[in-house]
Backbone as CSV, one residue per row, in Angstrom:
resi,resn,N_x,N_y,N_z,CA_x,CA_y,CA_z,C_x,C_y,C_z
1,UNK,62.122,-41.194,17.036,61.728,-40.046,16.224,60.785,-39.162,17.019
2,UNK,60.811,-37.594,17.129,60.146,-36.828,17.577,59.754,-36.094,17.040
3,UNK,58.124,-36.113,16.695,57.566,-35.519,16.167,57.279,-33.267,16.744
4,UNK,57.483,-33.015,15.634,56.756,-31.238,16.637,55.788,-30.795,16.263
5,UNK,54.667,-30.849,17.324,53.146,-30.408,17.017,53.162,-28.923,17.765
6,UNK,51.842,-28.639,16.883,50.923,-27.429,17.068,49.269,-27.923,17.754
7,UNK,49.339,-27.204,19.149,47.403,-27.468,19.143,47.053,-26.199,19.447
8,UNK,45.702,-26.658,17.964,45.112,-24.767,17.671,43.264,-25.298,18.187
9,UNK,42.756,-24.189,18.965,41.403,-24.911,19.645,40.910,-23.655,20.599
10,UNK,40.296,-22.598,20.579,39.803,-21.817,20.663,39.179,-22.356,22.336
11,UNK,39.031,-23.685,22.484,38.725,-24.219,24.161,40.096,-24.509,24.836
12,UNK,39.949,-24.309,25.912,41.273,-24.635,26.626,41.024,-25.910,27.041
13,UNK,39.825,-26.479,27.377,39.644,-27.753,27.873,40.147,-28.944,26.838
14,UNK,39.922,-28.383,26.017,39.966,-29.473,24.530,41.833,-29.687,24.265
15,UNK,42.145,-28.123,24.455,44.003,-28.236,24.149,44.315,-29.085,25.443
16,UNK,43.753,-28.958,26.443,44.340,-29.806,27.641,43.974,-31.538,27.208
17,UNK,42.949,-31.450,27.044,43.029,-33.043,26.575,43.587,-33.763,25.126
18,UNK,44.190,-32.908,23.980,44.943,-33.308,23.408,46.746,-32.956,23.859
19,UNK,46.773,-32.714,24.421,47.976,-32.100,25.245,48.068,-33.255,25.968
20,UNK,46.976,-33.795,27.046,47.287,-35.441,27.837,47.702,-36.096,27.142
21,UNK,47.182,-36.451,25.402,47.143,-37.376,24.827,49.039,-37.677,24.442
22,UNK,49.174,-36.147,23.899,50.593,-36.148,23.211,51.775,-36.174,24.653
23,UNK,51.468,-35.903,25.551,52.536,-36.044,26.607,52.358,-37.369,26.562
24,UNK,51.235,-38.575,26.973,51.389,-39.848,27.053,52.002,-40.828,26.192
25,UNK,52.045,-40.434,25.044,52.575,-40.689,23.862,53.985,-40.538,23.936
26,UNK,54.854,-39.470,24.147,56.133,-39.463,24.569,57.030,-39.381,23.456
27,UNK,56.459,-39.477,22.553,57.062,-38.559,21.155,56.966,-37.767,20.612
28,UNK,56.023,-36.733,21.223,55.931,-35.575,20.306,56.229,-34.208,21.481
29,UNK,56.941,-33.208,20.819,56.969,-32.138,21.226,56.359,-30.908,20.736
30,UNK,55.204,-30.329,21.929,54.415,-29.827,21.785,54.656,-28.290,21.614
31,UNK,54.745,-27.493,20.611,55.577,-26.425,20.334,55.170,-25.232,20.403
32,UNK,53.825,-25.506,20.358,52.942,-24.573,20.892,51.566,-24.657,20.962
33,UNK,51.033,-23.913,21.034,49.489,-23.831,21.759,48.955,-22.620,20.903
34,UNK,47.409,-22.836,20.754,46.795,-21.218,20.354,45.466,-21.873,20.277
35,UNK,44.512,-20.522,20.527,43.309,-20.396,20.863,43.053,-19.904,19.657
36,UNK,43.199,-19.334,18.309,42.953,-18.540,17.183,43.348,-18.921,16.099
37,UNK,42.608,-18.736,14.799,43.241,-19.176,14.045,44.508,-18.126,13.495
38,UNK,44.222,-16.804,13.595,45.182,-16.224,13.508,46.532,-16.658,14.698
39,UNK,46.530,-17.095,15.368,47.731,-17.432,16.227,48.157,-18.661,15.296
40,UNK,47.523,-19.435,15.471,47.377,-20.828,14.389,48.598,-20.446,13.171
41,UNK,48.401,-19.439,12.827,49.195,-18.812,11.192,50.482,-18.380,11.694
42,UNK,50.541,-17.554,12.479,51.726,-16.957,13.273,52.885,-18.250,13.601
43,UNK,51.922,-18.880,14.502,52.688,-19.916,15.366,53.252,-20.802,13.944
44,UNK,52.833,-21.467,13.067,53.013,-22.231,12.415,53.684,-21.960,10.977
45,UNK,53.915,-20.524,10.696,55.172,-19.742,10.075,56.425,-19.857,10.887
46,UNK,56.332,-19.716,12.221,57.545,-19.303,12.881,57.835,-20.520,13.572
47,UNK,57.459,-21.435,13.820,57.856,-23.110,14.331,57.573,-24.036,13.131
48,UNK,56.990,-24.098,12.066,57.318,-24.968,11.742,57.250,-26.426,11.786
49,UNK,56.026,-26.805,12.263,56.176,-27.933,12.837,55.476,-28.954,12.084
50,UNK,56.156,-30.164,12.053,55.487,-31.209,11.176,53.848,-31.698,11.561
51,UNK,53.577,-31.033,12.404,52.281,-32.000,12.853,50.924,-30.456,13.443
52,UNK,50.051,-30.395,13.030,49.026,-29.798,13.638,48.263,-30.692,13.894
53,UNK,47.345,-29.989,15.345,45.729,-30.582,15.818,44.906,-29.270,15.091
54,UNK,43.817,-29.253,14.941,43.631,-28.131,13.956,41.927,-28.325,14.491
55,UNK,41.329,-27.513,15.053,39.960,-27.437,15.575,39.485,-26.376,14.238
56,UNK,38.075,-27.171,13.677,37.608,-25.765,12.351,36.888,-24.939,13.227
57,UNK,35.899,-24.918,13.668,35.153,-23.812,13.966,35.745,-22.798,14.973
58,UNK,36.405,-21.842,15.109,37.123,-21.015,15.953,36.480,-19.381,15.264
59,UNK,36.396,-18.669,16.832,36.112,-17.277,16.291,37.146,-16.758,15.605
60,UNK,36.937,-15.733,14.636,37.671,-15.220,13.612,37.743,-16.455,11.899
61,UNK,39.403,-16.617,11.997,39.790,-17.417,10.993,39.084,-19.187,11.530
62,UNK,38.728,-19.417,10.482,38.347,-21.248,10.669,39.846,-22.249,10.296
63,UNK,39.558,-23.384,10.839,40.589,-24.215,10.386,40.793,-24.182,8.931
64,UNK,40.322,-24.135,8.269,40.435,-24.391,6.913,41.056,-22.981,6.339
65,UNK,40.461,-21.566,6.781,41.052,-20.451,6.520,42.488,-20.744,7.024
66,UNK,43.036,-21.022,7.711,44.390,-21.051,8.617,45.058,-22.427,7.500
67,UNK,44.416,-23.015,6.660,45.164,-23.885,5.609,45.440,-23.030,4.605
68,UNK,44.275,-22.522,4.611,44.774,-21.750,3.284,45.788,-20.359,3.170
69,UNK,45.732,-19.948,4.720,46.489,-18.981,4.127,48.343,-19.396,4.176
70,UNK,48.518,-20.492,4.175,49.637,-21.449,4.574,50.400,-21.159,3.247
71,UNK,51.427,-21.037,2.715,51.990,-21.766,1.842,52.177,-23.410,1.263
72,UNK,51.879,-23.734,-0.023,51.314,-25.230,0.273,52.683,-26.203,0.569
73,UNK,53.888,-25.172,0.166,55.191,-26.319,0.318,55.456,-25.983,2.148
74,UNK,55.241,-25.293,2.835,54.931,-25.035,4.252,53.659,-25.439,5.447
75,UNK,53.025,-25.944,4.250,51.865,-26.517,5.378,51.933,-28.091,5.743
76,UNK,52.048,-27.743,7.194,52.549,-28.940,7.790,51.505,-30.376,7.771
77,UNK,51.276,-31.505,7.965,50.556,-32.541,8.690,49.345,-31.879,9.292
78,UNK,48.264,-32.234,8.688,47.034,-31.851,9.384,46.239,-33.125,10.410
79,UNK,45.825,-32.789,11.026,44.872,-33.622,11.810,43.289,-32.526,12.729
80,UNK,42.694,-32.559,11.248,41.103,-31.952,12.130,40.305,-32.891,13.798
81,UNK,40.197,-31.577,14.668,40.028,-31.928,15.467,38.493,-31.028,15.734
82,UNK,37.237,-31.872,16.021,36.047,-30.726,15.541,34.959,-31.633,16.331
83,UNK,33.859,-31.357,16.619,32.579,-31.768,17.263,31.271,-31.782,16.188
84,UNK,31.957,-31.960,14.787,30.914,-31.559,13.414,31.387,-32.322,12.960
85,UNK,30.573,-33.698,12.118,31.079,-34.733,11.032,30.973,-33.930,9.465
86,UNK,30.065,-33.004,10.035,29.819,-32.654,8.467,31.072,-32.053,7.419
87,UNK,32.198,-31.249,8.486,33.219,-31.231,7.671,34.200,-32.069,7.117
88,UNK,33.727,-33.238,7.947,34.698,-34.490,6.819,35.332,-34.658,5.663
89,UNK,34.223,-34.250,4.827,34.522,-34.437,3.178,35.140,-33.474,2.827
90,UNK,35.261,-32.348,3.223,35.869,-31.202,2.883,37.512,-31.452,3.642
91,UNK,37.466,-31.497,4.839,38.774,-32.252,5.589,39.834,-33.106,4.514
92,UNK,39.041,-33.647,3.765,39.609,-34.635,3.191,40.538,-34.227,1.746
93,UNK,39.259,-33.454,1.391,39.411,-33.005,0.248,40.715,-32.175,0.188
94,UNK,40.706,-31.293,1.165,42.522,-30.512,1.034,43.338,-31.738,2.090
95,UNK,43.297,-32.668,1.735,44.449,-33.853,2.114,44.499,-34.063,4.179
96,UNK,43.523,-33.388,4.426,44.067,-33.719,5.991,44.146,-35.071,6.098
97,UNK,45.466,-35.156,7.095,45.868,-36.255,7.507,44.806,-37.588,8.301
98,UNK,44.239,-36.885,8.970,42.854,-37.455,9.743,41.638,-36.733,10.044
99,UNK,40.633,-36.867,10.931,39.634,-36.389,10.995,39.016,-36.858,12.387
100,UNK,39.596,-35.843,13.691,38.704,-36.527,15.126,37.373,-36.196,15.688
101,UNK,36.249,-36.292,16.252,35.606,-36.062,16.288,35.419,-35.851,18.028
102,UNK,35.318,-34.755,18.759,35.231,-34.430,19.936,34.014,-35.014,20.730
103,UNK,33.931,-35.409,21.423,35.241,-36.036,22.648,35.929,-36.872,22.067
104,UNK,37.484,-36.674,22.016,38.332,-37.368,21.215,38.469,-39.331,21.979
105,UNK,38.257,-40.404,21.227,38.401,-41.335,22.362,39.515,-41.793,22.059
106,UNK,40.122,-42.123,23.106,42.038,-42.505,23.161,42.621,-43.173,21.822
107,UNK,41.376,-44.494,22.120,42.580,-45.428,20.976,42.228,-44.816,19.790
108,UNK,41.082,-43.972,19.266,40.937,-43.589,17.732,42.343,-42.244,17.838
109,UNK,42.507,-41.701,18.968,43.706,-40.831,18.630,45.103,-41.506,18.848
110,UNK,45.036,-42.622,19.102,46.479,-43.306,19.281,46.507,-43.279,17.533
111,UNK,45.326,-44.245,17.011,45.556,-44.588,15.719,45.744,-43.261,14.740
112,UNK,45.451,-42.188,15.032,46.045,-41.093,14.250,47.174,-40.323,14.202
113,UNK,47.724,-40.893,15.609,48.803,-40.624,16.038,49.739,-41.851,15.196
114,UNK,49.442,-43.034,14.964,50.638,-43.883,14.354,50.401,-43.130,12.749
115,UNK,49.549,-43.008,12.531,49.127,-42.565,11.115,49.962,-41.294,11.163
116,UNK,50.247,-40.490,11.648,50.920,-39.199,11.865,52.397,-39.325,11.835
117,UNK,52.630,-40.314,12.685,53.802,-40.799,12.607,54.614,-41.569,11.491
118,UNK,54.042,-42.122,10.362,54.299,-43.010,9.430,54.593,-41.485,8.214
119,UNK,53.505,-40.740,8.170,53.594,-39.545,7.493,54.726,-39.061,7.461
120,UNK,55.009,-38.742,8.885,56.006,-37.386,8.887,57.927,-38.467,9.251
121,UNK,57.925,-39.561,9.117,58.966,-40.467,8.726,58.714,-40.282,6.985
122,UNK,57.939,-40.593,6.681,58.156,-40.546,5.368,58.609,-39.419,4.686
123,UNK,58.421,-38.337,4.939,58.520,-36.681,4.479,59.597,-36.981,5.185
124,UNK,60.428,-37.264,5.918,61.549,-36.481,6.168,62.679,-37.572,5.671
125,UNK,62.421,-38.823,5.030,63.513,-39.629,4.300,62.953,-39.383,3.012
126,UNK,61.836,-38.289,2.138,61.781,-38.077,0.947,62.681,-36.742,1.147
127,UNK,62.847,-35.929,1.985,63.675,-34.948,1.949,65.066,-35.590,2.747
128,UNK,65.118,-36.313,2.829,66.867,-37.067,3.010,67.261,-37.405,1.366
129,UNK,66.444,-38.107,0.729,66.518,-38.274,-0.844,67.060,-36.975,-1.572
130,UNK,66.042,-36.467,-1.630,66.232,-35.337,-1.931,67.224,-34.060,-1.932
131,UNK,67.861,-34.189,-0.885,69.314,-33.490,-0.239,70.201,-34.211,-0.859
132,UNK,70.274,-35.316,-0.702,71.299,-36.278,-1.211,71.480,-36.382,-2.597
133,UNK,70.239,-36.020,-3.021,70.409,-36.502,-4.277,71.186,-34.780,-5.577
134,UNK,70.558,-33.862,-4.860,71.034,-32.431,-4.957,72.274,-32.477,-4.329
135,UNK,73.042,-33.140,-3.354,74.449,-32.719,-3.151,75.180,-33.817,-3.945
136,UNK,74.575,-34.870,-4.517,75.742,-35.382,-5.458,75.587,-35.029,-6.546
137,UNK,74.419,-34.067,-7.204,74.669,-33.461,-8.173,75.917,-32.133,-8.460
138,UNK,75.636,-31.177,-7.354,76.468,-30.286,-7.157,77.597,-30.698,-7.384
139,UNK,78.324,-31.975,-6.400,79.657,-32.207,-6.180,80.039,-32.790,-7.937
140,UNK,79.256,-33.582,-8.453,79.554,-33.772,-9.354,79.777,-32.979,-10.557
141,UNK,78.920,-31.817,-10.814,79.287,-30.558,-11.695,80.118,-29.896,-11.608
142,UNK,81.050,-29.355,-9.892,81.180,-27.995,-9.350,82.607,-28.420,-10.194
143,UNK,83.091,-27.151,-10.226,85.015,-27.464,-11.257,85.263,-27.804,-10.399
144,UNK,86.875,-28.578,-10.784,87.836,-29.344,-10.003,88.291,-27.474,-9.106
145,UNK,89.232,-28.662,-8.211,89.639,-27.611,-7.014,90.802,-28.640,-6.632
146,UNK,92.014,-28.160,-6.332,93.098,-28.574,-5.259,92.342,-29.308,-4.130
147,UNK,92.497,-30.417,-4.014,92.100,-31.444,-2.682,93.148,-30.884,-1.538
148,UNK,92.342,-31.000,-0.240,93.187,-30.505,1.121,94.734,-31.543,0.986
149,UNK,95.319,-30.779,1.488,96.575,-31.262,2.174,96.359,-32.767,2.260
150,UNK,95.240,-32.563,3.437,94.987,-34.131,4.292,94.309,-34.986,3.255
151,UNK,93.926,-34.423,2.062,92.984,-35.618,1.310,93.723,-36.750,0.865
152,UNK,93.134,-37.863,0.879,94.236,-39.179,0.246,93.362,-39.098,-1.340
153,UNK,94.411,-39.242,-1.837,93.735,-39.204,-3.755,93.969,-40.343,-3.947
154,UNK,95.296,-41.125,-3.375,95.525,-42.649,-4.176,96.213,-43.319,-3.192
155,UNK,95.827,-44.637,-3.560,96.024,-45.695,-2.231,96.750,-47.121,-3.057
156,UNK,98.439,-46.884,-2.392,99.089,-48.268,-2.927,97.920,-49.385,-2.434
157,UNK,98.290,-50.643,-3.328,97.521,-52.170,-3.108,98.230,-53.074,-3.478
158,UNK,98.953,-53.904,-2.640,99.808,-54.596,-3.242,98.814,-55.648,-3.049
159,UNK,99.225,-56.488,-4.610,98.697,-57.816,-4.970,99.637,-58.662,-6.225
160,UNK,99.728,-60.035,-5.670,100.521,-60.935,-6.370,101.799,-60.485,-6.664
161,UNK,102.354,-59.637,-5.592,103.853,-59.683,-5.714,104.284,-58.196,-6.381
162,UNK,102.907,-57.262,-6.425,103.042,-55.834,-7.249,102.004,-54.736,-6.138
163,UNK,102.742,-54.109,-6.923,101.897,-52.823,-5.858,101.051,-51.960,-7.029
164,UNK,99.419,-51.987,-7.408,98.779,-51.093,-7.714,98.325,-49.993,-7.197
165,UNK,98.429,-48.783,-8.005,97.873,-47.571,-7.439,96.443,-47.613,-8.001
166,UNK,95.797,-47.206,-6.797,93.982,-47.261,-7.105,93.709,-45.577,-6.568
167,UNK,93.256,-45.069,-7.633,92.470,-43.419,-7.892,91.232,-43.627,-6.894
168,UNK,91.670,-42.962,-5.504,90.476,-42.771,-4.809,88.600,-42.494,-5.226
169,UNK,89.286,-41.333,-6.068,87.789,-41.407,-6.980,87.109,-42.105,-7.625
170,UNK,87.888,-43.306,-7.492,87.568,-44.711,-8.826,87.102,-45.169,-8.158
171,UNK,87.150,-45.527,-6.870,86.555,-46.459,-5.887,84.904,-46.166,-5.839
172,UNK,84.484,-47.179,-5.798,82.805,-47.545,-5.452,82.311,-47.459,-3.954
173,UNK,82.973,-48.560,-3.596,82.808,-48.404,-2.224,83.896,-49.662,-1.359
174,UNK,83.744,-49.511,-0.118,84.752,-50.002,0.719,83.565,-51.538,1.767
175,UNK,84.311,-52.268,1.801,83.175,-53.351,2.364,84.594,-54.026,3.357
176,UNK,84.606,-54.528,4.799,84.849,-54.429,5.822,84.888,-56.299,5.834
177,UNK,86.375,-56.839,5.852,86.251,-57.936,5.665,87.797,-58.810,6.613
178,UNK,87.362,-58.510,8.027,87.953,-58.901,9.151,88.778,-58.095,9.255
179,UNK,89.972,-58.145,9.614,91.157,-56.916,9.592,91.464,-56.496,8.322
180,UNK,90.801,-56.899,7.599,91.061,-56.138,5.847,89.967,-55.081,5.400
181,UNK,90.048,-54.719,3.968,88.801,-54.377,3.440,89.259,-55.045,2.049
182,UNK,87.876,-54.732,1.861,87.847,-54.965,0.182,87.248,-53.704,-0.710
183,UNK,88.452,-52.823,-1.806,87.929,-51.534,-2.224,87.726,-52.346,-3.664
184,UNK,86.233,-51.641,-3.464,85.475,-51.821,-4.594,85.615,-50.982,-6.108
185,UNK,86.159,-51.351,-7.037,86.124,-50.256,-8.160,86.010,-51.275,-9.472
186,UNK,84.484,-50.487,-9.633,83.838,-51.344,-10.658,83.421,-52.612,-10.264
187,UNK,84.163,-53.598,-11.517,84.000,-54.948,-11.237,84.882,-55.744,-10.659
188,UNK,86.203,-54.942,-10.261,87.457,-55.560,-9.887,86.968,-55.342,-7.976
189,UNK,87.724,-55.730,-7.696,88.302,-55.474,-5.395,89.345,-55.648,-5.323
190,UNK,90.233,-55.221,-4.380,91.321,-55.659,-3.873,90.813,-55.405,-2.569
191,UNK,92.362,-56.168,-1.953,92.061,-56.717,-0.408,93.641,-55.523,0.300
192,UNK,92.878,-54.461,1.353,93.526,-53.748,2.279,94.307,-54.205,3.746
193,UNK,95.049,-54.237,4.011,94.997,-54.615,5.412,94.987,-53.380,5.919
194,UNK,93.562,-53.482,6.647,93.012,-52.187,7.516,92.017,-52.179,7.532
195,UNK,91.724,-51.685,8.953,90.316,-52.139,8.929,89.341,-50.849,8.868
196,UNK,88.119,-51.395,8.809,86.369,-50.437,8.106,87.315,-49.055,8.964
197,UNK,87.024,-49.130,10.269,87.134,-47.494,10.610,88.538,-46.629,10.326
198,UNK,89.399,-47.837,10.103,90.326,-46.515,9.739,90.746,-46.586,8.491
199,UNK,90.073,-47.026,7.322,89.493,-46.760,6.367,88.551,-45.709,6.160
200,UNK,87.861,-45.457,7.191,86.753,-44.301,7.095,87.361,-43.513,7.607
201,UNK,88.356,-43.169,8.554,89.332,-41.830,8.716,89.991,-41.457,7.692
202,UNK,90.812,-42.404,7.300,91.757,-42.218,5.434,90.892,-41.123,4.581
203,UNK,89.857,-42.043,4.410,88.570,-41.708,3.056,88.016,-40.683,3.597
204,UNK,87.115,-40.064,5.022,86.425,-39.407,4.555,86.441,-38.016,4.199
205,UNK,87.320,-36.948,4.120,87.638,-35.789,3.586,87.563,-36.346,1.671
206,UNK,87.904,-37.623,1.303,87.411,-37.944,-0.353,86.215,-38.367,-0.025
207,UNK,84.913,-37.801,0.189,83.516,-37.884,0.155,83.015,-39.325,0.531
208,UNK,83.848,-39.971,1.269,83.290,-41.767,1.674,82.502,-41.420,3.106
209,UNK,81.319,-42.052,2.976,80.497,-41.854,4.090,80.082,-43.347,5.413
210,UNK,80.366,-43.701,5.952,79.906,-45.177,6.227,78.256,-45.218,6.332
211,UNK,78.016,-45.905,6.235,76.313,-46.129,5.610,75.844,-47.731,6.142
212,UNK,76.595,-48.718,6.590,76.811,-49.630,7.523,77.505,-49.882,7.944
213,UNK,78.045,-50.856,9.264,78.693,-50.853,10.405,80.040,-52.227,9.499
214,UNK,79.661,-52.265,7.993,80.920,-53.048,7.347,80.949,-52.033,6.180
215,UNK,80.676,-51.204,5.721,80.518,-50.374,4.134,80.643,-48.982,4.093
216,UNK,81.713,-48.512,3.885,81.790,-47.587,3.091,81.627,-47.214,2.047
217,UNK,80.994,-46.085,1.763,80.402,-45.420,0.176,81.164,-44.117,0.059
218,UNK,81.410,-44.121,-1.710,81.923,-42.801,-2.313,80.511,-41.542,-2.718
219,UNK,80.336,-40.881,-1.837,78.753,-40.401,-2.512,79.139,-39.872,-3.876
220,UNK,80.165,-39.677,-4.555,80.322,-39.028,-5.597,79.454,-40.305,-6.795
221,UNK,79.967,-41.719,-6.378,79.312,-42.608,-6.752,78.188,-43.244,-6.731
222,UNK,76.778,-42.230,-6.262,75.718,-42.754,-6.016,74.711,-41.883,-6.806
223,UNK,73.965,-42.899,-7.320,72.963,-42.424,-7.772,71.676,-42.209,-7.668
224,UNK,70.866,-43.260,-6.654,69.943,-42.509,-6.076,69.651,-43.314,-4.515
225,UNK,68.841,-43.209,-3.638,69.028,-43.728,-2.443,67.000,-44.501,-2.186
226,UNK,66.736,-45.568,-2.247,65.365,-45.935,-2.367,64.876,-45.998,-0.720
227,UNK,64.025,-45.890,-0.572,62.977,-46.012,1.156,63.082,-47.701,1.126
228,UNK,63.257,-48.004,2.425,62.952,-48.926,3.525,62.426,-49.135,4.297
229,UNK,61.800,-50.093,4.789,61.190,-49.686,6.152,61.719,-49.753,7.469
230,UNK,61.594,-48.998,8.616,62.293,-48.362,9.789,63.422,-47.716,9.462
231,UNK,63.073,-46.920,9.065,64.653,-45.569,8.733,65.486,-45.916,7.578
232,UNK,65.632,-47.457,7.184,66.588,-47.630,6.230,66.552,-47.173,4.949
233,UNK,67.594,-47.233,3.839,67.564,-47.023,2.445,68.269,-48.072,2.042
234,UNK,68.369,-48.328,0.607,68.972,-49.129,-0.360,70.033,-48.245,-1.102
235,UNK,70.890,-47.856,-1.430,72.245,-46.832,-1.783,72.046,-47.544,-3.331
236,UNK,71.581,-46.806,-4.140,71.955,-47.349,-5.831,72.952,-46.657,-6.605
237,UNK,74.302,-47.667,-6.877,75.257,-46.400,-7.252,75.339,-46.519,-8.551
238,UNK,76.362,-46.297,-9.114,75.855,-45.654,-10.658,76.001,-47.021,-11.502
239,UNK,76.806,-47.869,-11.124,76.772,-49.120,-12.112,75.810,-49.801,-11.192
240,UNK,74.938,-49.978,-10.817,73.557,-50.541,-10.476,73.901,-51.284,-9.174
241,UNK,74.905,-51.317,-8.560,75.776,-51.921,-7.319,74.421,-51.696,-6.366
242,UNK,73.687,-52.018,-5.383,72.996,-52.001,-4.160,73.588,-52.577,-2.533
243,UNK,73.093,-51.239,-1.994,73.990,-51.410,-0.400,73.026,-50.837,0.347
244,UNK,72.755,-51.438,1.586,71.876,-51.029,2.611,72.794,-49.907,2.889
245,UNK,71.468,-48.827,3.627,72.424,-47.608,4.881,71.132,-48.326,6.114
246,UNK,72.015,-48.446,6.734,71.435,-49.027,7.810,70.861,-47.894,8.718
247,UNK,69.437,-48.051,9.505,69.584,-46.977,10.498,70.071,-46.070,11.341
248,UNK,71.499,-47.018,12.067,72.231,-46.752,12.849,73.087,-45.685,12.506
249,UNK,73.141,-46.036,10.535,74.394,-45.116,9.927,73.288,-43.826,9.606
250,UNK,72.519,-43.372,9.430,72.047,-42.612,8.840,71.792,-41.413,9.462
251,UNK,72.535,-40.783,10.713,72.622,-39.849,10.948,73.898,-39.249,10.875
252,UNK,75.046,-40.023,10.267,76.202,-39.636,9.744,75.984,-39.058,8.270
253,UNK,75.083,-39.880,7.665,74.396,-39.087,6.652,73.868,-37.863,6.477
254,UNK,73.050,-37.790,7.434,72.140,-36.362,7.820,72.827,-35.331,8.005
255,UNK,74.437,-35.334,9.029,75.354,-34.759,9.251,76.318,-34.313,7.904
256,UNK,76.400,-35.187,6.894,76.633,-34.920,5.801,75.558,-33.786,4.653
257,UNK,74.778,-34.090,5.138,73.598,-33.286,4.240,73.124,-31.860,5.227
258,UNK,73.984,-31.929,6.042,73.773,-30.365,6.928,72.731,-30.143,7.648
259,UNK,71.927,-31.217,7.742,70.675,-31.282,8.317,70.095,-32.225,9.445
260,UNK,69.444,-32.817,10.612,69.026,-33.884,11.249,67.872,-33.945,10.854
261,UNK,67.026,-34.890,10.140,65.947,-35.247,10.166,64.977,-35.866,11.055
């Protein structure tokens, strides 16, 4: 994960030594620089970046002026960076992330740096939720429409000597069970011969996403997606069914939600 910072610091000596810190670190990309708090505002409208170093006392605007004139759903990860304890409590008070005290010493900025890092993972799988959870609403309201050419709507299954037709849309999800699968709908399965990935070529133009390296999911069938720890989620679909999305899968996700987190 790569974080994108801002360092705002009216000293150049000071941006150079939080600048050592974040190159050594090797996860964060440093997006810009400013001596002002008015640059501070500029820069951080137009990049965007999950993470500020944020020095208060600067000629002109102060750190705290440069919060406020932020939008609050736009103001990124704070981390006060200052040579004054006395603004602490106030630091705190509008939610900054941390509070360093100049001369910054390494390991107290490593530790604000994991603290920074835990933050801005979290904000960006509450806005993976969040996407997800707004595009299976949509899909689920929007009127019907003619499915592509290429879409598969229904999939023979022969079992015990008969061939059932199973309504793609009925399906729950797909689970990966040696050269077979097993399609999930409801409380029933049947058994495919074919395996997970070309099952996930078939399915995915009908909204099936793989979400682990054995499981396919119908997102039309999900209802909400819970946090894990290291990147993962728990997939809760609408009859209370639970399925990991594994890390690995979750930028096929992201790709689905139009976005990389």
């Amino acid at each position: 994960m790569t974080m994108r910072a801002i360092i705002v610091d009216d000293e150049d000596l000071a941006r150079r030594g939080i600048r050592a810190l974040l190159q050594r670190a090797g996860d964060v990309e440093i997006v810009s620089e400013c001596a002002s708090g008015e640059e501070a505002i500029r820069a951080i409208s137009a990049t965007e970046p999950e993470l500020v170093y944020l020095d208060i006392q600067m000629p002109g605007k102060t750190g705290f002026d440069v919060i406020g004139a932020l939008p609050e759903t736009k103001c990124p990860h704070v981390i006060f960076v200052t040579a004054f304890d006395r603004f602490a409590i106030r630091a705190f008070e509008i939610h900054a992330l941390d509070y360093l005290l100049k001369p910054v010493n390494e390991a107290r900025f490593n530790e604000s740096l994991a603290r920074a890092r835990a933050a801005v993972a979290s904000a960006r799988d509450g806005a993976m939720i969040r996407r997800f959870w707004q595009m299976t609403q949509e899909l689920r309201t929007s009127p019907g429409q003619n499915p592509p050419s290429s879409m598969t709507d229904r999939i023979p299954v022969k079992t015990h000597g008969r061939v059932i037709i199973v309504n793609v849309a009925d399906i729950d999800w797909v689970e990966a069970d040696g050269d077979y699968v097993s399609v999930h709908v409801g409380a029933k399965s049947w058994l495919l011969r074919e395996t997970i990935a070309a099952a996930e070529a078939r399915l995915a133009l009908s909204g099936f996403v793989r979400i682990h390296r054995s499981t396919l999911v119908n997102i039309y069938r999900v209802r909400e997606l819970l946090t894990l720890s290291k990147g993962e989620f728990t997939v809760v679909l609408l009859d209370g069914t639970e399925l990991k999305l594994s890390r690995n899968y979750r930028f096929a996700l992201e790709r689905l939600l139009g976005k990389a987190l």
